[in-house]
mmCIF file as gemmi writes it, N, C-alpha and C atoms, coordinates in Angstrom:
data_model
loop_
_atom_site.group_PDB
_atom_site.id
_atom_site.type_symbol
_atom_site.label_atom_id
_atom_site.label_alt_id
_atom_site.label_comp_id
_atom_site.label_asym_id
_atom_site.label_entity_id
_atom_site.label_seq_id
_atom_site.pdbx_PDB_ins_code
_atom_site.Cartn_x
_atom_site.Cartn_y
_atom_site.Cartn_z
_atom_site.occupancy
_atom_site.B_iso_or_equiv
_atom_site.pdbx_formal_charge
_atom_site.auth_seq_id
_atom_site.auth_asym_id
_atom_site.pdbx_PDB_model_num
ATOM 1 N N . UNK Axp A 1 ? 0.825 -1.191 0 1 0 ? 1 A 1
ATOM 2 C CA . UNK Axp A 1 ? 0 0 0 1 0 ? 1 A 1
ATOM 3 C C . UNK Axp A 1 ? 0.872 1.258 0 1 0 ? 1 A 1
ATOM 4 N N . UNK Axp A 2 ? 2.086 1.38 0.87 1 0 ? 2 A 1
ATOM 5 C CA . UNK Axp A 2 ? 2.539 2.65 0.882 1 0 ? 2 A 1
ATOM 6 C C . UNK Axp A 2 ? 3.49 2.918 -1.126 1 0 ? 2 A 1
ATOM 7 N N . UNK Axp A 3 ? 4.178 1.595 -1.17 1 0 ? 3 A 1
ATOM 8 C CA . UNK Axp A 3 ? 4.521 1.61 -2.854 1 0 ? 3 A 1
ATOM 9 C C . UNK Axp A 3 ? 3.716 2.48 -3.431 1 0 ? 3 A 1
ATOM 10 N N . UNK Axp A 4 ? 2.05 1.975 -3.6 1 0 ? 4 A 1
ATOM 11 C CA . UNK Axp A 4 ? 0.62 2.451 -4.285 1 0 ? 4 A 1
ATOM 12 C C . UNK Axp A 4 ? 0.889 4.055 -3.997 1 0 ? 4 A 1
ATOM 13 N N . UNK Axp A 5 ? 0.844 4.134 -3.195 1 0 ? 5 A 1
ATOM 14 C CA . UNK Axp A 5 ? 0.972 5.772 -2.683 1 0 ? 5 A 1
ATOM 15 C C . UNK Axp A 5 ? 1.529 6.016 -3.323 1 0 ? 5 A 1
ATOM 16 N N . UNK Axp A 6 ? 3.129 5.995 -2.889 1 0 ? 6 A 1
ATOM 17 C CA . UNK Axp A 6 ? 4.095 7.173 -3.244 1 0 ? 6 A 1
ATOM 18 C C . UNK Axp A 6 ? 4.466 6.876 -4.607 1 0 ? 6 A 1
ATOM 19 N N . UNK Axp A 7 ? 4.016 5.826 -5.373 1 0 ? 7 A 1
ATOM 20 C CA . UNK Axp A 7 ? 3.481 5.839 -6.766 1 0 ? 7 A 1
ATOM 21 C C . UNK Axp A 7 ? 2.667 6.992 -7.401 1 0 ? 7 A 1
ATOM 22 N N . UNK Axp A 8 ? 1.806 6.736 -6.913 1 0 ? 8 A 1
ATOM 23 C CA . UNK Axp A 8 ? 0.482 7.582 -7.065 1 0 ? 8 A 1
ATOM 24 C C . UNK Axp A 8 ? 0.83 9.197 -7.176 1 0 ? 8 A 1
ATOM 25 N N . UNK Axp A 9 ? 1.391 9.39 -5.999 1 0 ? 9 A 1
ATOM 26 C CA . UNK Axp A 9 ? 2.175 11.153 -5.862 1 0 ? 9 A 1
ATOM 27 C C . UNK Axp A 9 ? 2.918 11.243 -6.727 1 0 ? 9 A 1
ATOM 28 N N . UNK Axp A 10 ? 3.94 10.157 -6.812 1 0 ? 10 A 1
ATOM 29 C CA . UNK Axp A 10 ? 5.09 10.843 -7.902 1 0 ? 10 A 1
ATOM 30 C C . UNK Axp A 10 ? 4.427 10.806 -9.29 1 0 ? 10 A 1
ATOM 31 N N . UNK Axp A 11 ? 3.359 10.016 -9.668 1 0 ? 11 A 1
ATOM 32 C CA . UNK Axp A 11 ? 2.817 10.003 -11.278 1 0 ? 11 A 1
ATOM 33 C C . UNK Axp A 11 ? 2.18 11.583 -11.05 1 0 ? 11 A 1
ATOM 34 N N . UNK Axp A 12 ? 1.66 11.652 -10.048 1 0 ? 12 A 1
ATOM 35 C CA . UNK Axp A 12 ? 0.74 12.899 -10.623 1 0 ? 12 A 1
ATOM 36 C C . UNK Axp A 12 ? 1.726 14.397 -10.235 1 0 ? 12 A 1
ATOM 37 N N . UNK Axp A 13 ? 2.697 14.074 -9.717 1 0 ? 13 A 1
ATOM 38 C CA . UNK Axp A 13 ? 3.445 15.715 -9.979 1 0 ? 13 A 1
ATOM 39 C C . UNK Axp A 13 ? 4.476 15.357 -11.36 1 0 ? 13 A 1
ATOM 40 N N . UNK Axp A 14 ? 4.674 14.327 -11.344 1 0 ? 14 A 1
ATOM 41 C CA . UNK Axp A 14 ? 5.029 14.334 -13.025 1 0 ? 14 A 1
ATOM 42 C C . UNK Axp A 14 ? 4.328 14.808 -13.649 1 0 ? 14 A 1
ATOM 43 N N . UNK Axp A 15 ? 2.848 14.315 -13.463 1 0 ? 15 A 1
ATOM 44 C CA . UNK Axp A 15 ? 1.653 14.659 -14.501 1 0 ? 15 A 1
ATOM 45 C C . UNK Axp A 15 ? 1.644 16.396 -14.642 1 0 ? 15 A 1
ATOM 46 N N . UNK Axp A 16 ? 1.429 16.812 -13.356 1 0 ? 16 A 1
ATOM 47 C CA . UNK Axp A 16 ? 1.23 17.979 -13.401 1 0 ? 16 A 1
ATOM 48 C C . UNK Axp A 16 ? 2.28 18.962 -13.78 1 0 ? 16 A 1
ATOM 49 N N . UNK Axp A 17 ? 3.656 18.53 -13.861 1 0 ? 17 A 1
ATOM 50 C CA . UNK Axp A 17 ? 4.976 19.325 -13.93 1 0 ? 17 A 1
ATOM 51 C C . UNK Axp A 17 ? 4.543 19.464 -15.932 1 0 ? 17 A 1
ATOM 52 N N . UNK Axp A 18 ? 4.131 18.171 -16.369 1 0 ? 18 A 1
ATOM 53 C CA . UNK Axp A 18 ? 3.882 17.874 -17.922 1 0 ? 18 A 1
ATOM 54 C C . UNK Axp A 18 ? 3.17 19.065 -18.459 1 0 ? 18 A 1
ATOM 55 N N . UNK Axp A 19 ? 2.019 19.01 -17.588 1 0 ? 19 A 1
ATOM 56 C CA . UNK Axp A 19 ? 1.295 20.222 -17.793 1 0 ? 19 A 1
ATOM 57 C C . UNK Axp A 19 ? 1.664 21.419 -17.672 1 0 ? 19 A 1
ATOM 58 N N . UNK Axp A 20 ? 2.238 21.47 -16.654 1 0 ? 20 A 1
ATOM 59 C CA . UNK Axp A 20 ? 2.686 23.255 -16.82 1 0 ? 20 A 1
ATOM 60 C C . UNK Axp A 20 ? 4.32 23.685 -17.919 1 0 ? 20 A 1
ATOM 61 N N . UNK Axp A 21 ? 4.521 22.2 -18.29 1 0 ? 21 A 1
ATOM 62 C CA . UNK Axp A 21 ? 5.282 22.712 -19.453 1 0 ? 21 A 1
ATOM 63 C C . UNK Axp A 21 ? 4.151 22.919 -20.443 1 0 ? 21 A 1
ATOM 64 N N . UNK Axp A 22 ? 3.446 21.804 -20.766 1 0 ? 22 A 1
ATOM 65 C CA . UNK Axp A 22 ? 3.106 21.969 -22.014 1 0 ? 22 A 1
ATOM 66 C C . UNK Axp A 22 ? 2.682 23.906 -22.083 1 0 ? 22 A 1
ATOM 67 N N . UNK Axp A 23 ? 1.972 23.884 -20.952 1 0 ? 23 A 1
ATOM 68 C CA . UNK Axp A 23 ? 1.091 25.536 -20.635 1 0 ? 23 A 1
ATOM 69 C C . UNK Axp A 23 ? 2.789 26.361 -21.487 1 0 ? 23 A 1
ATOM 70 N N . UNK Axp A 24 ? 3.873 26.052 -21.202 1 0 ? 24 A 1
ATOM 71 C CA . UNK Axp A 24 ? 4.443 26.984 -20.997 1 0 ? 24 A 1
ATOM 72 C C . UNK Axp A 24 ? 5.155 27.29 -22.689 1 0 ? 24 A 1
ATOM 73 N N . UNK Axp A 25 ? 5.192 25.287 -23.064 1 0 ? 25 A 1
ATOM 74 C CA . UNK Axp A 25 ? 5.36 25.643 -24.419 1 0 ? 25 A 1
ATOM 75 C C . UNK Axp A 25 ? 4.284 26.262 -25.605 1 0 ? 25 A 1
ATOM 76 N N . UNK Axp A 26 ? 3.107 26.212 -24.93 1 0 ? 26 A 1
ATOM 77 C CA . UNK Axp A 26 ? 2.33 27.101 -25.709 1 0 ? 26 A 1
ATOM 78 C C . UNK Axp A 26 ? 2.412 28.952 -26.027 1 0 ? 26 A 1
ATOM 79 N N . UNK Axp A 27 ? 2.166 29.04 -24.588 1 0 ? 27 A 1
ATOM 80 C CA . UNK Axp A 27 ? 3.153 30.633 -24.121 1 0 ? 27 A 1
ATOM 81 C C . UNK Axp A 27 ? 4.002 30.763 -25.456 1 0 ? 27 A 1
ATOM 82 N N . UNK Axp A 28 ? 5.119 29.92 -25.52 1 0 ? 28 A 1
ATOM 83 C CA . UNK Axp A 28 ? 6.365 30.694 -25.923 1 0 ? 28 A 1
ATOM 84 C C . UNK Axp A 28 ? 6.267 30.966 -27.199 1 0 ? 28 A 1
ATOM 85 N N . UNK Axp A 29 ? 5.911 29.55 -28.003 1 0 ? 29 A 1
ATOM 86 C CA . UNK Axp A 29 ? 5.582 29.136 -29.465 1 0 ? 29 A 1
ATOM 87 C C . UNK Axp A 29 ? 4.554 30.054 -30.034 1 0 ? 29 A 1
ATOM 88 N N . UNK Axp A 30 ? 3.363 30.507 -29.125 1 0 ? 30 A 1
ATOM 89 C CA . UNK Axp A 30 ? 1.634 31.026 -29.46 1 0 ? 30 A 1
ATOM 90 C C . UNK Axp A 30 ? 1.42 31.975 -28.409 1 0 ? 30 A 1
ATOM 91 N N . UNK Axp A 31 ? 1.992 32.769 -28.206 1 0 ? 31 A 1
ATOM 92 C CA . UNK Axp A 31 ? 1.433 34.34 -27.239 1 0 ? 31 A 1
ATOM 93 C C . UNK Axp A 31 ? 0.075 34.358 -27.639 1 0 ? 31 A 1
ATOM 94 N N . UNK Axp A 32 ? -0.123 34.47 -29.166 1 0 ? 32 A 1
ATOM 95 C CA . UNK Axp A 32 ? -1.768 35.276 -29.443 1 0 ? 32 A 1
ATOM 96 C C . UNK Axp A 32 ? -2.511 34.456 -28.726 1 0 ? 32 A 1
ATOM 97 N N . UNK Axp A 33 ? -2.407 32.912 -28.039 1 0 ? 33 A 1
ATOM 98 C CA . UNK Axp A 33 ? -3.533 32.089 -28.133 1 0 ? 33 A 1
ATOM 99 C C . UNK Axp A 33 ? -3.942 32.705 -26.883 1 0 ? 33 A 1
ATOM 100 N N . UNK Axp A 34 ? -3.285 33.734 -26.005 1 0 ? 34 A 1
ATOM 101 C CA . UNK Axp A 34 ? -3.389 33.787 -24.479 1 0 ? 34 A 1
ATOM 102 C C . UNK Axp A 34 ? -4.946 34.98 -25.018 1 0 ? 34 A 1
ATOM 103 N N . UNK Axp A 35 ? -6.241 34.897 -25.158 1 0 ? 35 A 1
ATOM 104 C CA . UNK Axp A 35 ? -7.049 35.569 -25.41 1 0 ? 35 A 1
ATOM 105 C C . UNK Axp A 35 ? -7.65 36.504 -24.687 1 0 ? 35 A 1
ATOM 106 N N . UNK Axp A 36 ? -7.559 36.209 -22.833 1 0 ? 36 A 1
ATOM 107 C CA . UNK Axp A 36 ? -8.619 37.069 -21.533 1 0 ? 36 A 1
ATOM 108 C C . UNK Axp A 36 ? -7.576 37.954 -21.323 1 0 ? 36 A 1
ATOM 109 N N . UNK Axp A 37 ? -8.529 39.179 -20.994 1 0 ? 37 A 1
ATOM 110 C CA . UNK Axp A 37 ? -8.048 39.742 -20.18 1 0 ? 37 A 1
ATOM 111 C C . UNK Axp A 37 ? -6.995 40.039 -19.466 1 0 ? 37 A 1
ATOM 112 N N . UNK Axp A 38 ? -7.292 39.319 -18.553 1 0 ? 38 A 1
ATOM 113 C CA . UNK Axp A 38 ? -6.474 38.637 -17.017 1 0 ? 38 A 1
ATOM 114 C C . UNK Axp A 38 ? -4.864 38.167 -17.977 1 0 ? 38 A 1
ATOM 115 N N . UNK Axp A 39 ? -4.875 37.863 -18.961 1 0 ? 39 A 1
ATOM 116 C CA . UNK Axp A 39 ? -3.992 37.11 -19.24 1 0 ? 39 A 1
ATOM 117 C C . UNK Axp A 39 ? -2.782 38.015 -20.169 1 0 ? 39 A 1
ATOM 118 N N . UNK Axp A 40 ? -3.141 39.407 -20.588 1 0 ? 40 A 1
ATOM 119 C CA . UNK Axp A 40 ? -2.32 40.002 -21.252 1 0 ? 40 A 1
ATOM 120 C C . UNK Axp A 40 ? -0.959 40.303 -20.991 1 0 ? 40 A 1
ATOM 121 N N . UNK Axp A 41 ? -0.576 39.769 -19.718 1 0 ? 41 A 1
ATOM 122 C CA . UNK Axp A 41 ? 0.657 40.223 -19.157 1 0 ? 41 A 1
ATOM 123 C C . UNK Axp A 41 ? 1.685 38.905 -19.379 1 0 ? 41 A 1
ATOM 124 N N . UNK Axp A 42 ? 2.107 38.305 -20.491 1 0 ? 42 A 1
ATOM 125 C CA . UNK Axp A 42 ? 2.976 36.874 -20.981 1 0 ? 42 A 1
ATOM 126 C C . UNK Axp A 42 ? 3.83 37.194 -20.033 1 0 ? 42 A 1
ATOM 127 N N . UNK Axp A 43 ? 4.556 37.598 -19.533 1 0 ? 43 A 1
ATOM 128 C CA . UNK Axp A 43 ? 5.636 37.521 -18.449 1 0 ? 43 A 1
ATOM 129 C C . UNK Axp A 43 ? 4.912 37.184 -17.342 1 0 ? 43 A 1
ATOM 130 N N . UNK Axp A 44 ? 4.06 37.483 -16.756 1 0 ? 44 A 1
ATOM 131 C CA . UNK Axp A 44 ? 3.671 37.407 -15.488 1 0 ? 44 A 1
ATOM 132 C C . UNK Axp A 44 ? 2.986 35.66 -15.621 1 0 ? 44 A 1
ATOM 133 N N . UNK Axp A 45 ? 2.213 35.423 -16.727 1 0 ? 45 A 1
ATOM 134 C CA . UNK Axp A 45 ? 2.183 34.413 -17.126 1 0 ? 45 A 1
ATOM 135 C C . UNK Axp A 45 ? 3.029 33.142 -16.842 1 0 ? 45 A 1
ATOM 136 N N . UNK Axp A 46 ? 4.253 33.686 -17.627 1 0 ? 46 A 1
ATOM 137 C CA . UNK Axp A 46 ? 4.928 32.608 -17.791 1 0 ? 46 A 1
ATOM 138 C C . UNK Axp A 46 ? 5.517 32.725 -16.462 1 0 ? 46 A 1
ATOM 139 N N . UNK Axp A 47 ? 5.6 33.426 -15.165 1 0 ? 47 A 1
ATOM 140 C CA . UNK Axp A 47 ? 6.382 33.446 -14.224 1 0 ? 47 A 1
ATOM 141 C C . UNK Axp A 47 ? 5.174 32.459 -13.407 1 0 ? 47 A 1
ATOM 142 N N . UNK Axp A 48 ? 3.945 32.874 -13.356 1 0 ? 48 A 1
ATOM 143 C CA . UNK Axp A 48 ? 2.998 31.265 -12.762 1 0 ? 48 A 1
ATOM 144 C C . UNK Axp A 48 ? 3.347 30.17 -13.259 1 0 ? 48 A 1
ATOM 145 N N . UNK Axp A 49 ? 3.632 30.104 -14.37 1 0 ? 49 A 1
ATOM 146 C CA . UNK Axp A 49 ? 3.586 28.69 -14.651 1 0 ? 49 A 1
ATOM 147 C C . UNK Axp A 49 ? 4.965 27.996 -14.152 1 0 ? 49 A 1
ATOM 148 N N . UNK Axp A 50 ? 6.389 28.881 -14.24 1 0 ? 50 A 1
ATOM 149 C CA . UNK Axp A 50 ? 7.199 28.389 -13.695 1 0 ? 50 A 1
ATOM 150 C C . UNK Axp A 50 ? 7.365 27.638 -12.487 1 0 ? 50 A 1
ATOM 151 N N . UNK Axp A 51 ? 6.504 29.134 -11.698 1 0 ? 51 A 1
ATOM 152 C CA . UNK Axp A 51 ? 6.397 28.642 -9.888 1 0 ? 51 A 1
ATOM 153 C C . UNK Axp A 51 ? 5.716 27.256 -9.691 1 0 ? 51 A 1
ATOM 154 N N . UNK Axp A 52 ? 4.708 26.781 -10.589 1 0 ? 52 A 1
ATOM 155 C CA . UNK Axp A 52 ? 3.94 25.796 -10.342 1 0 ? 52 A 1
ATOM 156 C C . UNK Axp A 52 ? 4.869 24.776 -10.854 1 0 ? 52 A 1
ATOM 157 N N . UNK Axp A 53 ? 5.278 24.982 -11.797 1 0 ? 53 A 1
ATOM 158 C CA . UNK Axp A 53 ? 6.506 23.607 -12.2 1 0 ? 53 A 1
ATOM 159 C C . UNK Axp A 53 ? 7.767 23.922 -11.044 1 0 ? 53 A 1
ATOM 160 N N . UNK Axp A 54 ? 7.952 24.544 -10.7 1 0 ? 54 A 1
ATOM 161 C CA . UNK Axp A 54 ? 9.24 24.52 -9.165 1 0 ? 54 A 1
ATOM 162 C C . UNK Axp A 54 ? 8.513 23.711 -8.223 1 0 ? 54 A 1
ATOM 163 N N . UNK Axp A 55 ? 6.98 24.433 -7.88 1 0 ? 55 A 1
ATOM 164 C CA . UNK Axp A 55 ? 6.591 23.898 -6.656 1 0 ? 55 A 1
ATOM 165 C C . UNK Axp A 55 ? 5.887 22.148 -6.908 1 0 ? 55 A 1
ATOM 166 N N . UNK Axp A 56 ? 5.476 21.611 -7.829 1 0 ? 56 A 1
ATOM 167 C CA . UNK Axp A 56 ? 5.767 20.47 -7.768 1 0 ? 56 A 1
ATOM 168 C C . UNK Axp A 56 ? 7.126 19.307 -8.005 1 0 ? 56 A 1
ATOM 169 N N . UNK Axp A 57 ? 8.201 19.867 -8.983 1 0 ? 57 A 1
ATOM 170 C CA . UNK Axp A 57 ? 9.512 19.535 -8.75 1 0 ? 57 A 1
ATOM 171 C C . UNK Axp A 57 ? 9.811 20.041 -7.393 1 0 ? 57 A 1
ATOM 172 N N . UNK Axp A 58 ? 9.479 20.545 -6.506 1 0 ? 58 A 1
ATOM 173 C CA . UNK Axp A 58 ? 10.054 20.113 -5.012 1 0 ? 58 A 1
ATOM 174 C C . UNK Axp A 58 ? 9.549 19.35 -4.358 1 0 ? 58 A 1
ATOM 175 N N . UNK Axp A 59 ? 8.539 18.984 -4.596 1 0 ? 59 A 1
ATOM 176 C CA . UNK Axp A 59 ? 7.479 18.035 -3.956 1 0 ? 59 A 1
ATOM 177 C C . UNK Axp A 59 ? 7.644 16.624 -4.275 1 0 ? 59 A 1
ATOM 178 N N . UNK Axp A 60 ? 8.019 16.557 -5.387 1 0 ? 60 A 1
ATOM 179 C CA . UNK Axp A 60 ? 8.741 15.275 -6.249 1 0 ? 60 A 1
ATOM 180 C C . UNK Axp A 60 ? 10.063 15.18 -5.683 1 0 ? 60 A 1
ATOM 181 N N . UNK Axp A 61 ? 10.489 16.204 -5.86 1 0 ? 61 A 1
ATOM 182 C CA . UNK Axp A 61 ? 12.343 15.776 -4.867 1 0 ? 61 A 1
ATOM 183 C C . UNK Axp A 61 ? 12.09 15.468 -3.578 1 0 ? 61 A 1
ATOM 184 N N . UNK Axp A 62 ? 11.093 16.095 -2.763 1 0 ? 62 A 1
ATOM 185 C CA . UNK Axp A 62 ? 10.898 15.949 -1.131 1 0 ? 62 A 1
ATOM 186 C C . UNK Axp A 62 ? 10.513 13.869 -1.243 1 0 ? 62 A 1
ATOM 187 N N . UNK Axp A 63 ? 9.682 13.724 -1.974 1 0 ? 63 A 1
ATOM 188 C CA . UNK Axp A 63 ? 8.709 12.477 -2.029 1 0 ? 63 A 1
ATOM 189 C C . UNK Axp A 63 ? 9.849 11.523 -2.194 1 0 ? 63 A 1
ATOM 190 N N . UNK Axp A 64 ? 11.359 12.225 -3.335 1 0 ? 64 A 1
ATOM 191 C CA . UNK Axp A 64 ? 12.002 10.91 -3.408 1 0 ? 64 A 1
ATOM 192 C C . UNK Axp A 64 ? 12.913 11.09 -1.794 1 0 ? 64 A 1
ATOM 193 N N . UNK Axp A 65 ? 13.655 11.546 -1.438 1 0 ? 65 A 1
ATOM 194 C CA . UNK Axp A 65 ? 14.218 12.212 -0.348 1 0 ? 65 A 1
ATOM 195 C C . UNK Axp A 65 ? 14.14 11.498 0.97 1 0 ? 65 A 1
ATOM 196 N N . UNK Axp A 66 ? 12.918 11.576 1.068 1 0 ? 66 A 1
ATOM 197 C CA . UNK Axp A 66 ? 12.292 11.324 2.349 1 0 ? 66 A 1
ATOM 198 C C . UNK Axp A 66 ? 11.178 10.375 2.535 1 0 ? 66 A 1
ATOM 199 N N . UNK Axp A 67 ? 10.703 9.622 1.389 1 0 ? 67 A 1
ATOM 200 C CA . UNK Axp A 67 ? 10.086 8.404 1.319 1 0 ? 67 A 1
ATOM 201 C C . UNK Axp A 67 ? 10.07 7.168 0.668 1 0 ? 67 A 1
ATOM 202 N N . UNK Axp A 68 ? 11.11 7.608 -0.145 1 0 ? 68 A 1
ATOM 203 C CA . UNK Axp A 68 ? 11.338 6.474 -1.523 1 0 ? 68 A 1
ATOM 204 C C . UNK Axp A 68 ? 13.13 5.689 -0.799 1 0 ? 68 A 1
ATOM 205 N N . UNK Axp A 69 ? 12.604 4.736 -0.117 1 0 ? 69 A 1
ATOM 206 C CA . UNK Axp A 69 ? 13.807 3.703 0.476 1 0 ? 69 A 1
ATOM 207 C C . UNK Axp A 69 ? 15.038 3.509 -0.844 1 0 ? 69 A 1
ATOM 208 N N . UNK Axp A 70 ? 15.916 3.752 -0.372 1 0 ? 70 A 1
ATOM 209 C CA . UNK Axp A 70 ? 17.433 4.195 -1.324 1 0 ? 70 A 1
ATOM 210 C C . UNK Axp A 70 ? 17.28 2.701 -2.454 1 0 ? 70 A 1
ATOM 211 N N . UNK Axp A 71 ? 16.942 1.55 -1.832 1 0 ? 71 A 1
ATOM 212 C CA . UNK Axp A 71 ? 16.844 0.169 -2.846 1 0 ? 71 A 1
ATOM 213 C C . UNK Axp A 71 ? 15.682 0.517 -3.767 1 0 ? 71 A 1
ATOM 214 N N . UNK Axp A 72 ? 14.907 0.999 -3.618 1 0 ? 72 A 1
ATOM 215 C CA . UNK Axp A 72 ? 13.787 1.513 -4.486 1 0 ? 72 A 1
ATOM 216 C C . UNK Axp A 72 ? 13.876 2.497 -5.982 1 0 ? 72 A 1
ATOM 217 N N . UNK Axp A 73 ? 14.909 3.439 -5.211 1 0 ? 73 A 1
ATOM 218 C CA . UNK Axp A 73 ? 15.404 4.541 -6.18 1 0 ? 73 A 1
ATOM 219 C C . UNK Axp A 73 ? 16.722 3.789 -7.022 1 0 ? 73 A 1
ATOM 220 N N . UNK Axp A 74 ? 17.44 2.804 -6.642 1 0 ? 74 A 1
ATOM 221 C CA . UNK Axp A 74 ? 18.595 2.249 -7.14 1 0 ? 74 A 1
ATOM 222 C C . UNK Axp A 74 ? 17.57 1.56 -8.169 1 0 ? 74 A 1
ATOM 223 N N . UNK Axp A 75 ? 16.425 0.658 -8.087 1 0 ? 75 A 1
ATOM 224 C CA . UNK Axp A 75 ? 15.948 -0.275 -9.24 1 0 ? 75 A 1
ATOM 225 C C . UNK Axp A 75 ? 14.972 0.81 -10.486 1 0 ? 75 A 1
ATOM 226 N N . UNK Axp A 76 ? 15.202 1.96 -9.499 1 0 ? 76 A 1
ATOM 227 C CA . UNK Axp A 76 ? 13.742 3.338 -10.771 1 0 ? 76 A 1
ATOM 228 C C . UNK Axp A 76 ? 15.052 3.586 -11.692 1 0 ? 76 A 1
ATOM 229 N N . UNK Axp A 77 ? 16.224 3.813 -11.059 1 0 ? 77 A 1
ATOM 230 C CA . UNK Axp A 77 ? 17.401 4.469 -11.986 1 0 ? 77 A 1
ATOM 231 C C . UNK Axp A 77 ? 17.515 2.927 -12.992 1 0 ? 77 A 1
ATOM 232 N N . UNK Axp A 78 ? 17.482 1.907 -12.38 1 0 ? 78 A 1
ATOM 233 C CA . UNK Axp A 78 ? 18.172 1.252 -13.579 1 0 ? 78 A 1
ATOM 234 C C . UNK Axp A 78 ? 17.128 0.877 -14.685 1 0 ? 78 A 1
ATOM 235 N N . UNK Axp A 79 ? 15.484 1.055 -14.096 1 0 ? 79 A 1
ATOM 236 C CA . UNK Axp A 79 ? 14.774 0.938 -15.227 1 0 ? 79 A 1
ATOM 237 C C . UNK Axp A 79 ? 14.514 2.261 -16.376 1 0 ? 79 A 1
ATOM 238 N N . UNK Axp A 80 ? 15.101 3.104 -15.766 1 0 ? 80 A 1
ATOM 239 C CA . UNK Axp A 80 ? 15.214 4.303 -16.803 1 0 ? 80 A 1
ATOM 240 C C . UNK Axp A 80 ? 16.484 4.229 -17.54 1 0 ? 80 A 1
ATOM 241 N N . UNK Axp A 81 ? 17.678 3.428 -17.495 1 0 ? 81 A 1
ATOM 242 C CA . UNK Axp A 81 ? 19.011 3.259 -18.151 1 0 ? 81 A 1
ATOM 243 C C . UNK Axp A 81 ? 18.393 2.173 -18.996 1 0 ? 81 A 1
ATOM 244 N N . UNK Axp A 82 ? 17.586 1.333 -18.64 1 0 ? 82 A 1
ATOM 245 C CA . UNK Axp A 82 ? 17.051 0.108 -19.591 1 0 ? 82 A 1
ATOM 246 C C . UNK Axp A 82 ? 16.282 0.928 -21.182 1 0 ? 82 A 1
ATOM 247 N N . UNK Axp A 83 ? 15.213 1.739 -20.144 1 0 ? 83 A 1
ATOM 248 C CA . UNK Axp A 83 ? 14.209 2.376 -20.793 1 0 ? 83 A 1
ATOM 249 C C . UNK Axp A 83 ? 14.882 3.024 -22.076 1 0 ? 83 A 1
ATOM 250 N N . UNK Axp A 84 ? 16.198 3.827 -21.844 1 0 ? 84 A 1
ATOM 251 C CA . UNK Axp A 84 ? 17.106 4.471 -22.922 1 0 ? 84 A 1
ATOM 252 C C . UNK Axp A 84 ? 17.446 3.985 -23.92 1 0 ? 84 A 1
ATOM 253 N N . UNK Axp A 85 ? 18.23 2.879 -23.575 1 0 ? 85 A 1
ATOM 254 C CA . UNK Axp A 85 ? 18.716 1.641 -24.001 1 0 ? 85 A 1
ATOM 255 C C . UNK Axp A 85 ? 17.744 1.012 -25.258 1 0 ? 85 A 1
């Protein structure tokens, strides 16, 4: 059960880190698409979206850090050297 978990957390601040790139590669590539209001300021923009991709990449570093047992993180690294491969 705790695996399930801290599975679970780390897929979805991946998920969400995905997202606030994609947000961000839109920004860069497509300014015009930003249409409201609220939204005319692309710098200020793109400075939310950063913070939100920091503040779940810390949350993802805290999760591996401090809950992901060191034998755990040794077999994620070698299935991502496979994954390359």
């Amino acid at each position: 059960m705790r695996e399930m978990l801290i599975s679970a957390a780390r897929t979805y601040y991946m998920g969400m880190i995905n997202k606030h790139i994609a947000n961000m590669e839109v920004i860069l590539t497509n300014p015009v698409g930003i249409g409201e209001d609220a939204h005319q300021d692309i710098q200020a923009v793109i400075e939310i979206e950063l913070a939100k991709i920091a503040d779940y990449h810390d949350k993802l570093e805290m999760l591996q850090k401090f809950f992901v047992k060191p034998q755990q993180q040794e077999q994620s690294e070698e299935k991502k050297k496979d994954a390359k491969s």
